[in-house]
C-alpha positions, 0 to 999 in steps of 0.5 A: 469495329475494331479497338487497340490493346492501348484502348481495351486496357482502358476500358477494362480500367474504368470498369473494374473503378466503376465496380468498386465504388458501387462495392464500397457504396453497397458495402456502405449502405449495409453497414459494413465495416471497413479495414483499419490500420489498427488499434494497439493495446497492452496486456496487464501484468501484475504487481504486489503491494504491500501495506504496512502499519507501524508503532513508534513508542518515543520515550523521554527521559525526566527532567529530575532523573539524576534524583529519582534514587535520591528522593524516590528510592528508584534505582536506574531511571533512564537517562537518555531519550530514545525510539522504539519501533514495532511492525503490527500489520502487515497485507498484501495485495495484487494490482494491474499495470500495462506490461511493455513486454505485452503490446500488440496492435489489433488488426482488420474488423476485431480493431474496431471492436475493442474495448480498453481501460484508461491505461490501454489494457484491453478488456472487451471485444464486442462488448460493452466491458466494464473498463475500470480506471486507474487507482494512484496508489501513493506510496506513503512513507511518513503520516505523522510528524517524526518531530512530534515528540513528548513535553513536560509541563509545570506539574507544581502546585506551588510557584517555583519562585518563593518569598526571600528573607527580609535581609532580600528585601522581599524579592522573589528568588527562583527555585533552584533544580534541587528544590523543584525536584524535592517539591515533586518528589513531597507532593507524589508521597502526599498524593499517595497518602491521599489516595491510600486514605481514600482507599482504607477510608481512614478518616471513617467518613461516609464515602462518595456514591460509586461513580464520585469514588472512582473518578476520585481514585483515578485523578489521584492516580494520574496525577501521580503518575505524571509527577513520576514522570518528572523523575522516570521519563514517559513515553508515547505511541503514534502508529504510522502507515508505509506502502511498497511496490513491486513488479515480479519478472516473468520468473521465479524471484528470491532474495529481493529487497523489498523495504529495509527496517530498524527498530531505531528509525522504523520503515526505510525504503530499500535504498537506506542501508541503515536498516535490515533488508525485509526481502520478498519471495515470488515462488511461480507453479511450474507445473501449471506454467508447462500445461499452459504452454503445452495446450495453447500451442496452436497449429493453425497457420491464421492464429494471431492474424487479427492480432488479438491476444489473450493471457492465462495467468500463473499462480504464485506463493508470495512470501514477505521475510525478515531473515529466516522470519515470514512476516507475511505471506499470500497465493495469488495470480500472476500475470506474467508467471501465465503463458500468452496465446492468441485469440480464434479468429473463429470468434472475432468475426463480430459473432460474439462477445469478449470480456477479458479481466483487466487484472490479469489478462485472462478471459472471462467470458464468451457469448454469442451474439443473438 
């Protein structure tokens, strides 16, 4: 029997058909995995945040201040409102975002064995990795109304309006400032007086038990204190709470503004030139960044075939500065001052179990499947 070239072409064509669908059936029935196009994912890099707790002390001045020297003998009582503010806390702290800078695609069996975090970072290879979620941190600038500023009451025990003569026919007659202020300035001496007389037990009369006597101390100390006020001006504090962010490069970074200040209108973002720069300073280990990059140099031409990366981080000093001031200060590590390298392809042939830390990229652990 004799065939054509034309015939045993086709021939050979319907075998070698017939013997890749009974490959992909047996391959199939054993569980086997197939290629894929692809899974892609980031590396993480890191930010710095920084927390901030502020005091604003708002004072107000008295509303009988132009005669505090007059009727009190207090030279120099502020005449004008004003703000005070005051940094008291200040902590830092590290967070993860997927770098731009870092995305790779998973390639072949390792892409069917990733495991990512809600933003895309990757965190697993045949594992069952925790993945975390991404925290929204707001940054706050105000918590308490700036508007919220200190009232003065009516703090007279008489009424401010006093019966006329009979020339008036009895009508109410307002008081005028020079009257108020006097009758203030008369009920602070009495209260002294009464206070001194508690004190001194003037009137040589059996005093109250000791809880009585000092609730009796204190009220008539309150209350002149906010008599006094009327002529001194008061003041209150509110503590407010600001946070920042920010992304370092891949180098060294100094002189950054990170927030700007002013004792007059408190924490401003970098953008209100009103302030002082508060600036930042991210100092990155060369050294440890040069043994990195030397020992992760690979001579393996399949190195990053599965497309499966993996970083070390870089250490950082983290310094917060007003002027030649340090405010605050932090080591920490920080993914993109490390080195990127791939994984082995040794130990993505679904033998073992990754687990990479979100934060930083680097890897955590390594075990063999069992």
């Amino acid at each position: 029997m004799k065939f054509s070239i034309l015939t045993l072409v086709l021939i050979l064509f319907s075998v070698s058909i017939v013997t890749a669908q009974k490959e992909d059936k047996r391959k199939a029935s054993s569980g086997a995995a197939f290629p894929i196009e692809g899974v892609v994912y980031s590396l993480p890099q890191t930010g710095i945040r920084i927390h901030i707790k502020a005091t604003r002390e708002s004072f107000v001045h008295g509303p009988f201040q132009m005669y505090a020297q007059k009727m009190l003998g207090i030279d120099n009582a502020p005449a004008t409102d004003a703000d005070r503010w005051n940094i008291d806390e200040m902590s830092l702290e590290t967070f993860s975002q997927p770098d731009p800078d870092q995305v790779h695609k998973a390639l072949g069996s390792a892409a069917q064995l990733v495991s990512l975090t809600d933003a895309g970072i990757l965190v697993g290879i045949n594992a069952n990795a925790k993945t975390q979620e991404t925290a929204i941190q707001t940054q706050s600038f105000l918590t308490k109304d700036l508007q919220n500023r200190v009232n003065f009451t009516d703090m007279s025990i008489w009424s401010f309006y006093s019966p006329a003569d009979s020339t008036k026919s009895f009508k109410m007659v307002s008081k005028n400032m020079d009257q108020k202020a006097a009758e203030a300035a008369e009920t602070i001496f009495n209260l002294r007086n009464s206070r001194f007389a508690l004190l001194t037990n003037a009137d040589d009369e059996p005093l109250p038990d000791g809880k009585a006597f000092e609730v009796m101390r204190d009220e008539l100390g309150k209350m002149e204190e906010n008599y006094l006020a009327l002529f001194i001006g008061k003041s209150s504090k509110q503590t407010y709470e600001f946070s920042f962010d920010y992304i370092p490069g891949e180098k060294t970074a100094k002189g950054e503004v990170f927030f700007r200040f002013s004792e007059d209108r408190g924490v401003l973002p970098k953008t209100d030139l009103s302030g002082r720069p508060i600036v930042i300073e991210v100092t990155k280990d060369e050294n440890l960044a040069s043994k990195q990059g030397t020992l992760s140099t690979s001579t393996n031409p399949e190195a990053g075939k599965s497309g499966v990366y993996y970083r070390m981080p870089g250490m950082a000093e983290i310094r917060i500065l007003d002027g030649s001031k340090q405010l605050a200060g932090a080591r920490a590590p920080i993914a993109q001052f490390g080195t990127v390298a791939p994984v082995s392809e040794d130990l993505l042939d679904g033998n073992y179990k990754l687990e990479f830390y979100p934060t930083t990229g680097a890897i955590k652990s390594i075990t063999e499947n069992k």
